[in-house]
PQR file with spaces between the fields and no chain letter, atoms N, CA, C, O and H, PARSE charges and radii, in Angstrom:
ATOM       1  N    UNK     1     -30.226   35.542  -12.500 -0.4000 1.5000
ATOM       2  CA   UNK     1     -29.490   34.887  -11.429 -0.0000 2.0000
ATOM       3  C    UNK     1     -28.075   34.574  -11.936  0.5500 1.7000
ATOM       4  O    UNK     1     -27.930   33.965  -12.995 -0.5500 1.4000
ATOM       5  N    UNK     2     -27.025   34.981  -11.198 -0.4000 1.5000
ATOM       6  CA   UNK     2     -25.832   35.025  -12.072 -0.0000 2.0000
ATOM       7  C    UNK     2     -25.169   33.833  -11.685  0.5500 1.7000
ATOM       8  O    UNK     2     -24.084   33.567  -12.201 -0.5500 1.4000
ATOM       9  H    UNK     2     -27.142   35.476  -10.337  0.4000 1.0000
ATOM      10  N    UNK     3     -25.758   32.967  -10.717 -0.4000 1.5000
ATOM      11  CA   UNK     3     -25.452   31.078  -10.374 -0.0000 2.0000
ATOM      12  C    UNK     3     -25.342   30.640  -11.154  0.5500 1.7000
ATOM      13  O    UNK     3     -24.487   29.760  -11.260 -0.5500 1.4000
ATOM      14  H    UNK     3     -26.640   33.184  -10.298  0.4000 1.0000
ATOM      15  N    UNK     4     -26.226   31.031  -12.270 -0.4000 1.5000
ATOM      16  CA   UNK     4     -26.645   29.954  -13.390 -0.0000 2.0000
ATOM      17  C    UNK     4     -26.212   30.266  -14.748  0.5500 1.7000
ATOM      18  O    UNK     4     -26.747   29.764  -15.736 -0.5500 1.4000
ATOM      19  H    UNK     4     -26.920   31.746  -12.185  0.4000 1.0000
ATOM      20  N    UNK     5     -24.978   31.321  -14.812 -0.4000 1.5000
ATOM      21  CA   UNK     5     -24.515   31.686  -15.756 -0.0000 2.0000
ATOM      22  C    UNK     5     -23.191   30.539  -15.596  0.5500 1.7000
ATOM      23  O    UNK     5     -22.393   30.451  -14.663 -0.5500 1.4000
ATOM      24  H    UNK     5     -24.543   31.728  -14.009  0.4000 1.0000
ATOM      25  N    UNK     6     -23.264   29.808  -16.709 -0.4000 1.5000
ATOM      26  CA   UNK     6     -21.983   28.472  -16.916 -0.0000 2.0000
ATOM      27  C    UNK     6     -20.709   29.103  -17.217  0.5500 1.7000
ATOM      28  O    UNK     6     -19.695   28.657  -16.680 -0.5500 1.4000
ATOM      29  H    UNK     6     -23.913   29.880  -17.467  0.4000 1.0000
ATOM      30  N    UNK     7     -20.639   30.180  -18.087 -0.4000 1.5000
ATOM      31  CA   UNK     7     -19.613   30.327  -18.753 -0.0000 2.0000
ATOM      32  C    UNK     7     -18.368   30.525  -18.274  0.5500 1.7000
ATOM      33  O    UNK     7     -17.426   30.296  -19.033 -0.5500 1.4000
ATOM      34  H    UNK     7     -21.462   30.543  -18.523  0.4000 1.0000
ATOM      35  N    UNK     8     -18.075   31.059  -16.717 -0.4000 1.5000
ATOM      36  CA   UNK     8     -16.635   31.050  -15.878 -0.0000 2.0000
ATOM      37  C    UNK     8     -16.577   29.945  -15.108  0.5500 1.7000
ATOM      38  O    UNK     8     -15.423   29.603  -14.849 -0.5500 1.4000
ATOM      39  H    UNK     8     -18.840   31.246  -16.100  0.4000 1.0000
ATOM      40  N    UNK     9     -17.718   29.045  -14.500 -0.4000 1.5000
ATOM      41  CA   UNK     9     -17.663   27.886  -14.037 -0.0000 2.0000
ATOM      42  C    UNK     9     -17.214   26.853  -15.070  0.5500 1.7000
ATOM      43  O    UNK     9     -16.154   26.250  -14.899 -0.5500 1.4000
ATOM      44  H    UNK     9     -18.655   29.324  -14.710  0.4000 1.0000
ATOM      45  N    UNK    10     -18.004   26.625  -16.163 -0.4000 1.5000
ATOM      46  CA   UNK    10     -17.401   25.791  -17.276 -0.0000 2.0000
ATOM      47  C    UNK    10     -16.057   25.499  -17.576  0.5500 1.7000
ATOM      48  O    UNK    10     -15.682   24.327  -17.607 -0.5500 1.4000
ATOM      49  H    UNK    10     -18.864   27.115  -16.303  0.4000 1.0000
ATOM      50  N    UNK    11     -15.075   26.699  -17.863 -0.4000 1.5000
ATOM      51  CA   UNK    11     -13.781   27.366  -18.248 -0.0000 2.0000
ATOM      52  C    UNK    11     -13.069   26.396  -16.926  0.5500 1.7000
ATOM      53  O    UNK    11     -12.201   25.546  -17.121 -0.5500 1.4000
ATOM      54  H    UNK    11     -15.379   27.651  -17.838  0.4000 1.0000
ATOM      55  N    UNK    12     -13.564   26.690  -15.767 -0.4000 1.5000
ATOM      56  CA   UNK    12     -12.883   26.536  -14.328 -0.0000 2.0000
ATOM      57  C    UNK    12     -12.929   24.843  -14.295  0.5500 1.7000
ATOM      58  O    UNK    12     -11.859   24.358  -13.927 -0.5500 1.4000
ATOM      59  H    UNK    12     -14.269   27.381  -15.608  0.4000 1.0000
ATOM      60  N    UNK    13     -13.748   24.087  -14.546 -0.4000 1.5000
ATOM      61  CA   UNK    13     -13.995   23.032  -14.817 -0.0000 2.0000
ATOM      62  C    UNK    13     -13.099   22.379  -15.206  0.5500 1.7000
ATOM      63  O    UNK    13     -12.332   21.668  -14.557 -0.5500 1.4000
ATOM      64  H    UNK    13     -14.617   24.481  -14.846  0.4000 1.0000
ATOM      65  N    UNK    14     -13.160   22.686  -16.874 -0.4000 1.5000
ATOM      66  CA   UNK    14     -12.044   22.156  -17.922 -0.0000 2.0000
ATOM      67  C    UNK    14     -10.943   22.459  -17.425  0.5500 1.7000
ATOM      68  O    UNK    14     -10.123   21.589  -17.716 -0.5500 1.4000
ATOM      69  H    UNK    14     -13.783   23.264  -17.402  0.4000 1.0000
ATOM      70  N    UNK    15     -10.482   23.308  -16.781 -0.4000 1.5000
ATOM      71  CA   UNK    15      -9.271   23.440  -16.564 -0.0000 2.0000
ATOM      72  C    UNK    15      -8.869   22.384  -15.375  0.5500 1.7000
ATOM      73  O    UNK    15      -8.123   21.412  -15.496 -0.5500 1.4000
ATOM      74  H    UNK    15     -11.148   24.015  -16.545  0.4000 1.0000
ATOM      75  N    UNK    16      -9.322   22.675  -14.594 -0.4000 1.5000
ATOM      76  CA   UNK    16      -9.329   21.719  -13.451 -0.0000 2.0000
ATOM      77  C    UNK    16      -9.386   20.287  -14.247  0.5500 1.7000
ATOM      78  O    UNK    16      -8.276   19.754  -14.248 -0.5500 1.4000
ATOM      79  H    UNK    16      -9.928   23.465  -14.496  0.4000 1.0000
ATOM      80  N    UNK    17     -10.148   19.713  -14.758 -0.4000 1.5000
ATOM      81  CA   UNK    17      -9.974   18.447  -14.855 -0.0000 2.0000
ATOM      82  C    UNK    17      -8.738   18.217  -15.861  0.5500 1.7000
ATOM      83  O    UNK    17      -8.372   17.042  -15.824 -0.5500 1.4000
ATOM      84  H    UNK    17     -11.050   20.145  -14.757  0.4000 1.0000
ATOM      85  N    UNK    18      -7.960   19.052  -16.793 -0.4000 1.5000
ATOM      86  CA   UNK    18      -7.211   18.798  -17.693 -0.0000 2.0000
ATOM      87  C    UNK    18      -5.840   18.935  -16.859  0.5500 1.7000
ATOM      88  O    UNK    18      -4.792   18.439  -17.272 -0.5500 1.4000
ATOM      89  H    UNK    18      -8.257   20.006  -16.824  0.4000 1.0000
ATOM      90  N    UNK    19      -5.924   19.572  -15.779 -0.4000 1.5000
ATOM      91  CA   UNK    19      -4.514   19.713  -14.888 -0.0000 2.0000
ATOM      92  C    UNK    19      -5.093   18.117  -14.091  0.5500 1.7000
ATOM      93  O    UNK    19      -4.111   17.377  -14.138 -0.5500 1.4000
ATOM      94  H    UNK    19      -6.776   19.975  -15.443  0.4000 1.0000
ATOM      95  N    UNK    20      -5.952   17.566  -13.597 -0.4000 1.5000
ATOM      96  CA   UNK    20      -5.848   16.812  -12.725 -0.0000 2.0000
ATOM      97  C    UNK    20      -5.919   15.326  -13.744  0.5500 1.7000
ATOM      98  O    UNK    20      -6.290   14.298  -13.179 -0.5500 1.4000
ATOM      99  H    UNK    20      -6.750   18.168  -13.559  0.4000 1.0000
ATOM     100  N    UNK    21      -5.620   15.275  -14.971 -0.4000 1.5000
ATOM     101  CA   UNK    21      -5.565   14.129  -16.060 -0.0000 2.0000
ATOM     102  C    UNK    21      -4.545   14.161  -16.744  0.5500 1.7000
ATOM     103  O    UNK    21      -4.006   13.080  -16.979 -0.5500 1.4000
ATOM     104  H    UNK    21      -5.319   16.110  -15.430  0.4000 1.0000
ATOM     105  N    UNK    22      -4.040   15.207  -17.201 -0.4000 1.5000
ATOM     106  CA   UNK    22      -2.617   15.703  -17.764 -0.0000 2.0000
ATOM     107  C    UNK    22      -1.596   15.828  -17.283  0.5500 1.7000
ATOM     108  O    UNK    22      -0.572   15.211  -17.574 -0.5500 1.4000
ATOM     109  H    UNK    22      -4.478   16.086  -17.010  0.4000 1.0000
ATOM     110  N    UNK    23      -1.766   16.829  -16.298 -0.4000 1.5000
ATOM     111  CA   UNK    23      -0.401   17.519  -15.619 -0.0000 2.0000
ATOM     112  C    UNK    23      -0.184   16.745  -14.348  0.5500 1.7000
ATOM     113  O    UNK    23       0.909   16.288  -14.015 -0.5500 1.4000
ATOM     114  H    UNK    23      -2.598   17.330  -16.061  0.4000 1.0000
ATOM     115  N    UNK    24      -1.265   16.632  -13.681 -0.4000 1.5000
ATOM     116  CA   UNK    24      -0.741   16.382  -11.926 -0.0000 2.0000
ATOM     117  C    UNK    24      -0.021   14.573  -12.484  0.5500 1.7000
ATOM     118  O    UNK    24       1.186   14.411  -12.305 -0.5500 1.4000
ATOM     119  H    UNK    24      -2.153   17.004  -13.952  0.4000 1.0000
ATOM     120  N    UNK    25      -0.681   13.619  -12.987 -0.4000 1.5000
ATOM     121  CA   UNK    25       0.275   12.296  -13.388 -0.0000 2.0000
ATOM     122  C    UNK    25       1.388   12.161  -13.702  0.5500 1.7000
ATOM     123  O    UNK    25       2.161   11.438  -13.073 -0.5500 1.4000
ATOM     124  H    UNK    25      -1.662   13.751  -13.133  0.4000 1.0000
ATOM     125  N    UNK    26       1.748   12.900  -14.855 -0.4000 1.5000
ATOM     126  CA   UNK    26       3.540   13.519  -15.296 -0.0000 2.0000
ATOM     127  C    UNK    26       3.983   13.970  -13.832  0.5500 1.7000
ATOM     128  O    UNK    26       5.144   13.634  -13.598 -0.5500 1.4000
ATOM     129  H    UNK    26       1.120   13.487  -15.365  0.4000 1.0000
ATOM     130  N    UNK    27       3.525   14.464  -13.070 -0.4000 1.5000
ATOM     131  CA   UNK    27       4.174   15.087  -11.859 -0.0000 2.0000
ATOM     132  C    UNK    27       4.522   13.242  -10.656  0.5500 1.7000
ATOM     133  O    UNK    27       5.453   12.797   -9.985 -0.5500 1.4000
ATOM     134  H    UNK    27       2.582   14.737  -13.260  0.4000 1.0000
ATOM     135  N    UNK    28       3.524   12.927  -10.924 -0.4000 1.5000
ATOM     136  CA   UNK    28       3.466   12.342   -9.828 -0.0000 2.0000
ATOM     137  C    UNK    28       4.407   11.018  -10.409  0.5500 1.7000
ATOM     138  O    UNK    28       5.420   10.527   -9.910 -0.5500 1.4000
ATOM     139  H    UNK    28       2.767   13.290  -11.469  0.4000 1.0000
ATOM     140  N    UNK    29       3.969   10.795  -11.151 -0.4000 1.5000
ATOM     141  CA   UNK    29       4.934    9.316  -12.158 -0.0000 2.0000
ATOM     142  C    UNK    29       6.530    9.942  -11.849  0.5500 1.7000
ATOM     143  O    UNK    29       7.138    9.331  -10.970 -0.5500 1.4000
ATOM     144  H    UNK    29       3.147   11.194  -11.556  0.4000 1.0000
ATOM     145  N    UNK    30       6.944   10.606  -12.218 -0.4000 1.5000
ATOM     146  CA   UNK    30       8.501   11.201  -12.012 -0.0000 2.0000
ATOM     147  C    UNK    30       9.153   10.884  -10.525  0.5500 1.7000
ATOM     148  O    UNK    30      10.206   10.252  -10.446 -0.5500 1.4000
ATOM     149  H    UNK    30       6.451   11.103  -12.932  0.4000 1.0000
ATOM     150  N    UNK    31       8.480   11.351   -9.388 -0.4000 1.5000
ATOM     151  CA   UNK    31       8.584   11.178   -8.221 -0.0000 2.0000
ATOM     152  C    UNK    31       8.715    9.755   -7.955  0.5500 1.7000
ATOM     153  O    UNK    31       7.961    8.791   -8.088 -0.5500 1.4000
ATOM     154  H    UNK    31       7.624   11.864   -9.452  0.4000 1.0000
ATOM     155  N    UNK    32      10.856   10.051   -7.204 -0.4000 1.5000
ATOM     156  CA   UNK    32      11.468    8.834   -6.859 -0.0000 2.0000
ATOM     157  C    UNK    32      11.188    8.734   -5.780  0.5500 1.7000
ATOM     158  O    UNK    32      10.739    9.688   -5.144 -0.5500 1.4000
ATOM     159  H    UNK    32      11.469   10.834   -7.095  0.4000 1.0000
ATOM     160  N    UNK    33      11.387    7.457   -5.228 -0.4000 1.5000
ATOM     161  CA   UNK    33      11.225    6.855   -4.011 -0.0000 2.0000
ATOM     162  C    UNK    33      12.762    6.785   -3.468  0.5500 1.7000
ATOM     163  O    UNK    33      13.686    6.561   -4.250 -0.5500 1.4000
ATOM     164  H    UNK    33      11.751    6.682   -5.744  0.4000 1.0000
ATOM     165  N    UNK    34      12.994    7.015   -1.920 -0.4000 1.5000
ATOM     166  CA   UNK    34      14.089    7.321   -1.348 -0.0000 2.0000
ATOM     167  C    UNK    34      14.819    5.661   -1.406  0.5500 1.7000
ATOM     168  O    UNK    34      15.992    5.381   -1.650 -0.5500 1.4000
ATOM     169  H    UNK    34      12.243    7.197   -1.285  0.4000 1.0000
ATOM     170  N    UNK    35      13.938    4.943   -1.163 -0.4000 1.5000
ATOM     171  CA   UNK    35      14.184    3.677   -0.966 -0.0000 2.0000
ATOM     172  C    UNK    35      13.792    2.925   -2.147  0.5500 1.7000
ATOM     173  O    UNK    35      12.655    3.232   -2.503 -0.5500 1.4000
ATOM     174  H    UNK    35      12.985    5.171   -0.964  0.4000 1.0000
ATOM     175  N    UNK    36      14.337    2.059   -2.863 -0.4000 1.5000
ATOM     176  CA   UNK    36      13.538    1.033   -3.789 -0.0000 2.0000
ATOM     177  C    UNK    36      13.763   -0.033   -3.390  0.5500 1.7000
ATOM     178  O    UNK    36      14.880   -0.482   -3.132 -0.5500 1.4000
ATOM     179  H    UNK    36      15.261    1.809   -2.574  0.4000 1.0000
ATOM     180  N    UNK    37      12.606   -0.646   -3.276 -0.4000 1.5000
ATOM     181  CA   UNK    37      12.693   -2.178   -3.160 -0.0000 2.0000
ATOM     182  C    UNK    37      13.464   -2.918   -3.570  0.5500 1.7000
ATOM     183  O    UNK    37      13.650   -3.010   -4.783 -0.5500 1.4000
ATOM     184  H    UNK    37      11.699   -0.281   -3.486  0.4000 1.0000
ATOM     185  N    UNK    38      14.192   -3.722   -2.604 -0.4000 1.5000
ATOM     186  CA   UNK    38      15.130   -4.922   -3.424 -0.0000 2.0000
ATOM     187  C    UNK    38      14.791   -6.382   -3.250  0.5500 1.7000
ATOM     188  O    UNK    38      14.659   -6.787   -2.096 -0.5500 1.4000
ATOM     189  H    UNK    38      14.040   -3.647   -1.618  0.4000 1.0000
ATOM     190  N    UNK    39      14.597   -7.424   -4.499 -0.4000 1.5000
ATOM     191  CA   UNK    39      13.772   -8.643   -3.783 -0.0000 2.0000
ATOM     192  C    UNK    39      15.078   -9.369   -3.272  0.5500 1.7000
ATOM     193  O    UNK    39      16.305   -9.293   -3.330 -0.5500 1.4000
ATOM     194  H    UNK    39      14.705   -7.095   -5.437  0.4000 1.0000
ATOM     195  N    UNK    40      13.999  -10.159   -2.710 -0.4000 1.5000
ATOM     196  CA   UNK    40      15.045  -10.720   -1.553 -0.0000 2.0000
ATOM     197  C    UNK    40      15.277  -12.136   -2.250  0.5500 1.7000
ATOM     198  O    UNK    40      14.655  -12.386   -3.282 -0.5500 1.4000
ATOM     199  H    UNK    40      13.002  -10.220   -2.663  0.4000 1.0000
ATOM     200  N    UNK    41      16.230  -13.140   -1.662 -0.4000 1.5000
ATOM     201  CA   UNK    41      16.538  -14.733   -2.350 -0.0000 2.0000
ATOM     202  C    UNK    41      15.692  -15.473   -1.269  0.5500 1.7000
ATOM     203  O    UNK    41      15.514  -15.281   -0.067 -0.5500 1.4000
ATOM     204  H    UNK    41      16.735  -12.936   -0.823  0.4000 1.0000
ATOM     205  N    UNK    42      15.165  -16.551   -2.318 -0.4000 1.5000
ATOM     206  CA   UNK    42      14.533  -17.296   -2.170 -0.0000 2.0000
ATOM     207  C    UNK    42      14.780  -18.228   -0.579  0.5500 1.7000
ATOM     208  O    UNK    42      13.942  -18.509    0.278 -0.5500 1.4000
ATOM     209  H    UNK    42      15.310  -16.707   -3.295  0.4000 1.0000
ATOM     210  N    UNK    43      16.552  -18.597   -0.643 -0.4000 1.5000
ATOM     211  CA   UNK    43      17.029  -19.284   -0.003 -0.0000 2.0000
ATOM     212  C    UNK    43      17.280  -18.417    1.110  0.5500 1.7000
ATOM     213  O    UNK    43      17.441  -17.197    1.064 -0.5500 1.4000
ATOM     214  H    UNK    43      17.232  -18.369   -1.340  0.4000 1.0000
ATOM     215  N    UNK    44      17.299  -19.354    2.365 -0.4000 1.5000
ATOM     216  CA   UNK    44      17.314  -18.878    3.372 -0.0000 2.0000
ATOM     217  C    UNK    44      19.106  -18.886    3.876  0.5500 1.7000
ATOM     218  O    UNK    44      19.842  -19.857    3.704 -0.5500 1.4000
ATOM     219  H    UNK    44      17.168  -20.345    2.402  0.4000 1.0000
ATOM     220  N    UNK    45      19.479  -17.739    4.430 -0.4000 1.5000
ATOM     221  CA   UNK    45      20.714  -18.042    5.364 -0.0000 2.0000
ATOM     222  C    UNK    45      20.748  -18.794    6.395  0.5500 1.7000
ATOM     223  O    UNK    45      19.992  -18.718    7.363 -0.5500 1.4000
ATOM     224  H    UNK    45      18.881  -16.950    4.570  0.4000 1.0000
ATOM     225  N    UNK    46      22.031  -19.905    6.159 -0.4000 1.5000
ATOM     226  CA   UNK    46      22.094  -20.430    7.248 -0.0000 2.0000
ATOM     227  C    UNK    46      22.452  -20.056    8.500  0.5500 1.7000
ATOM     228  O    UNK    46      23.613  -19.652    8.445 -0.5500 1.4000
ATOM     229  H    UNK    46      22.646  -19.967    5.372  0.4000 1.0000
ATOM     230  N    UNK    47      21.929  -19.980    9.836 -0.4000 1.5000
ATOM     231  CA   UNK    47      23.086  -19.317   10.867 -0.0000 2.0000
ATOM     232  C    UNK    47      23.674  -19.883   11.612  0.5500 1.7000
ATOM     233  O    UNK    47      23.438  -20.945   12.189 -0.5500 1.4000
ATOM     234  H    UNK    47      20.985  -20.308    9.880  0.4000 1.0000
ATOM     235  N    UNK    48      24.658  -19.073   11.664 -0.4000 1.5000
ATOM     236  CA   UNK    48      25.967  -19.145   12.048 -0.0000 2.0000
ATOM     237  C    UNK    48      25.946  -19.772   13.680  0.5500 1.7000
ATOM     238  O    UNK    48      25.283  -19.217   14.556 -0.5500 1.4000
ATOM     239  H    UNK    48      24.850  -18.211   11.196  0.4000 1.0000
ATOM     240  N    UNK    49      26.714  -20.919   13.919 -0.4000 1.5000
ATOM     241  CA   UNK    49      26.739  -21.128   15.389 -0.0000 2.0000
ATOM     242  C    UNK    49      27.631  -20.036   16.447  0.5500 1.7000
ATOM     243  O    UNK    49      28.601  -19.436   15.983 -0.5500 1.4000
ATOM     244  H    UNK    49      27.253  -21.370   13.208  0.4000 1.0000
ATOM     245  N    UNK    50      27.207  -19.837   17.916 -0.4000 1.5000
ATOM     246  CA   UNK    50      27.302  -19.285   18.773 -0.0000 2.0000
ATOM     247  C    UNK    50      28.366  -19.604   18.962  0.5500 1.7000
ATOM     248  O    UNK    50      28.481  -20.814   19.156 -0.5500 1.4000
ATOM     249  H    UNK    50      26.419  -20.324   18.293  0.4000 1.0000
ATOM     250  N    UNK    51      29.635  -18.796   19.012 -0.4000 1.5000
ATOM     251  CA   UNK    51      30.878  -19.249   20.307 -0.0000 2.0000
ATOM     252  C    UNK    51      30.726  -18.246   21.379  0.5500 1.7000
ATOM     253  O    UNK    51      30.858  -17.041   21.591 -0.5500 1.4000
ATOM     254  H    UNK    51      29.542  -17.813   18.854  0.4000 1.0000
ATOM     255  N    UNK    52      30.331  -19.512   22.031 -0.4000 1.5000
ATOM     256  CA   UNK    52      30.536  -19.034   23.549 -0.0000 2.0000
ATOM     257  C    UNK    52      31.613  -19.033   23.928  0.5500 1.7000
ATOM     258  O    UNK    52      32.349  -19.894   23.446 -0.5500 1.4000
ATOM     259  H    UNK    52      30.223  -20.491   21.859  0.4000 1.0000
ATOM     260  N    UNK    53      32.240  -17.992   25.041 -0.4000 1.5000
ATOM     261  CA   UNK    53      33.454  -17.725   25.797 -0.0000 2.0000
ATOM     262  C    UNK    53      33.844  -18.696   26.975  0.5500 1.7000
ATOM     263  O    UNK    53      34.903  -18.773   27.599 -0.5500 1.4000
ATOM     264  H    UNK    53      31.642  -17.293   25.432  0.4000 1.0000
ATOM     265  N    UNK    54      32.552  -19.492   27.107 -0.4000 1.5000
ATOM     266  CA   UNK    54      32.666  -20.020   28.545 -0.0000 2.0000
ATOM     267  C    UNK    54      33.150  -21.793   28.194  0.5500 1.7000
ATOM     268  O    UNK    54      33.817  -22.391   29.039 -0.5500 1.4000
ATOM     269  H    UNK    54      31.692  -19.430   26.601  0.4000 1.0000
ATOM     270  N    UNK    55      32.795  -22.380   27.092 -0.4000 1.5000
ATOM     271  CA   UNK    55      32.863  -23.603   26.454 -0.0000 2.0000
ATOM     272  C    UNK    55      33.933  -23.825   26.411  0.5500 1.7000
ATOM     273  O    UNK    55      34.325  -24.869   25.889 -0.5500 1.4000
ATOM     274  H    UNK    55      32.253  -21.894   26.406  0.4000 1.0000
C-alpha cells in the first residue's frame, strides 16, 4: 500500500513545519503597519467657546 510509505510525506512535513516556524515569522515580524499608534495625553482639551454671529 503506497499510503503508508512515510518517506515523501515525512520530508513534506518537515518542511512545512520549518517554513511555518522559521520563515513565515521573519516575514511576518518585518511587516509595517501603515498607521502606528500614537498615545494620546492624559489631559483633556479644553473647548473652545462658540462665537456666535448673532450675540
Amino acid at each position: 500500500m503506497p499510503q503508508l510509505n512515510p518517506n515523501p510525506w515525512f520530508a513534506i512535513f518537515m518542511f512545512s513545519w520549518i517554513f511555518f516556524l522559521v520563515i513565515l515569522p521573519k516575514k511576518v515580524m518585518t511587516y509595517l503597519f501603515n498607521n502606528s499608534p500614537t498615545p494620546k495625553s492624559a489631559e483633556k482639551p479644553k473647548p473652545e467657546p462658540w462665537n456666535w454671529p448673532w450675540t
